[in-house]
C-alpha positions as CSV (number, residue, x, y, z in Angstrom):
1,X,123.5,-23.5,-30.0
2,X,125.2,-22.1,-33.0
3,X,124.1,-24.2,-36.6
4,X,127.7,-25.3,-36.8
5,X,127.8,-26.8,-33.3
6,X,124.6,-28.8,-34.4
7,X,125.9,-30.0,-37.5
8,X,129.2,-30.8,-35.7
9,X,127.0,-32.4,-32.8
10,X,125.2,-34.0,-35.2
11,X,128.0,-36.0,-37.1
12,X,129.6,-37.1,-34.1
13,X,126.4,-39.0,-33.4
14,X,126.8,-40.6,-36.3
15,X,127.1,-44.7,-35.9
16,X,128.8,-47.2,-37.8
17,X,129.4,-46.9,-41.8
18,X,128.4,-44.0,-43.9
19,X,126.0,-45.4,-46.9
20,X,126.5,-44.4,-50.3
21,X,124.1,-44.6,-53.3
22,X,126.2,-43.7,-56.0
23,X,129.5,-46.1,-57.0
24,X,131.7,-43.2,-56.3
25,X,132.2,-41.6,-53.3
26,X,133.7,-39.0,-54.1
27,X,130.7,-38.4,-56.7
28,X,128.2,-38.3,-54.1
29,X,130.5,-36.1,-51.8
30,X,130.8,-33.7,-54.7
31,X,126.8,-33.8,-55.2
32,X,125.9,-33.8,-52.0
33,X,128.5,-30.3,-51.7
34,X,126.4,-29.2,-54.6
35,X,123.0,-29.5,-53.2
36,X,123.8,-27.7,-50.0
37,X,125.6,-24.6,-52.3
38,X,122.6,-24.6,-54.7
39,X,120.5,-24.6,-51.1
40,X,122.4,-22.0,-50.2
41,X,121.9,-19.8,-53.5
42,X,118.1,-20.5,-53.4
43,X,118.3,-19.0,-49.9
44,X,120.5,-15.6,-51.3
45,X,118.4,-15.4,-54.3
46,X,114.9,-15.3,-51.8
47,X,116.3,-12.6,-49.9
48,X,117.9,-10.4,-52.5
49,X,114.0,-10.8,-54.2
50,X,113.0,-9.3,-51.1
51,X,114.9,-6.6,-50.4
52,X,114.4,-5.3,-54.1
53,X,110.7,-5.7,-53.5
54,X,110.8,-3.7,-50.0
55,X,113.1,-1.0,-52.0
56,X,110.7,-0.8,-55.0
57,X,107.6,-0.4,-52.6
58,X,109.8,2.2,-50.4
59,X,110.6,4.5,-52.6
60,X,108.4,4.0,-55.8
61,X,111.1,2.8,-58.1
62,X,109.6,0.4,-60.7
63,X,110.9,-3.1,-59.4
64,X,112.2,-3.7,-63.0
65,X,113.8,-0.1,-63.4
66,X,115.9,-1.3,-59.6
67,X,116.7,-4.7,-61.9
68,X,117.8,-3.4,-64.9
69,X,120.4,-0.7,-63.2
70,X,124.5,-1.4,-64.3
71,X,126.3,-0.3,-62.0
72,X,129.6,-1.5,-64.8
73,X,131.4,1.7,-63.6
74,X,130.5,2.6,-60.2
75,X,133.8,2.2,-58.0
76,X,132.4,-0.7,-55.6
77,X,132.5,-2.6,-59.3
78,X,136.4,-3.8,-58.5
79,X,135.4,-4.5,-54.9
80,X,132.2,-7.0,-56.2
81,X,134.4,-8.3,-58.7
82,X,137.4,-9.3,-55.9
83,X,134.8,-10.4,-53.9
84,X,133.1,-12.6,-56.9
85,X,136.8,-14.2,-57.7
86,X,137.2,-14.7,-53.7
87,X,134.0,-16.8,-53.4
88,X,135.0,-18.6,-56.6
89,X,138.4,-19.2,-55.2
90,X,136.9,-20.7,-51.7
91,X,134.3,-22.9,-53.2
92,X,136.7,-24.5,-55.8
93,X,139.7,-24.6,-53.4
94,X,140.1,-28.4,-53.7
95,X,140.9,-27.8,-57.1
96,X,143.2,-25.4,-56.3
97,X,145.0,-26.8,-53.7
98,X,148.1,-28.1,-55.1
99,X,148.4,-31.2,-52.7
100,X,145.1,-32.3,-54.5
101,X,147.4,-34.2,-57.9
102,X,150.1,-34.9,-55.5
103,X,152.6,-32.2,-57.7
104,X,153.0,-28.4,-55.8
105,X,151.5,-26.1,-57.5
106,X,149.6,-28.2,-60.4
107,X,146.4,-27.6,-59.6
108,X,144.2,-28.1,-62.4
109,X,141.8,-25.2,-61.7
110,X,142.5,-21.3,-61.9
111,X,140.3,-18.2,-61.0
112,X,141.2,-15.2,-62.9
């Protein structure tokens, strides 16, 4: 079973009334999204630790000297940066989605 048939399995078991701690829904909706990206980040961040680690070991490039490389002008720098506006655009689509205020196209959020 793939993890998003189990977390859709999972909410369709789901009975009765969904408790919340916090006054405001939405809050809590908004925290709980939180958690699971700063989850998720704590998972990227383990890996990418790894991977410099095996490189390091590997081929006998100081760990730090791997760290401290800017890659500013190499030409996958425009491709990181669409990808880095892309991910900013998809995690803060409800803000960007003009339905959101009611108005098309007022969205209160932009991603350069």
């Amino acid at each position: 079973m793939k993890t998003t048939d189990a977390i859709v399995a999972l909410t369709q078991l789901a009975r009765g009334e969904r408790r919340y701690s916090l006054e405001n829904r939405e809050t809590e909706e908004v925290l709980n999204i939180s958690l699971a990206l700063l989850m998720e980040l704590s998972v990227a961040f383990d890996r990418i630790d790894r991977l410099e680690r095996v490189l390091a070991e590997r081929t006998g490039i100081p760990l730090a000297e791997l760290q401290a490389i800017d890659y500013v002008d190499d030409p996958a720098a425009a491709e990181r940066e669409e990808a880095a506006n892309a991910l900013m655009a998809r995690v803060l689509r409800i803000r960007l989605d003009p339905r959101a205020s009611g108005q098309p196209g007022t969205g209160s959020c932009s991603v350069a």
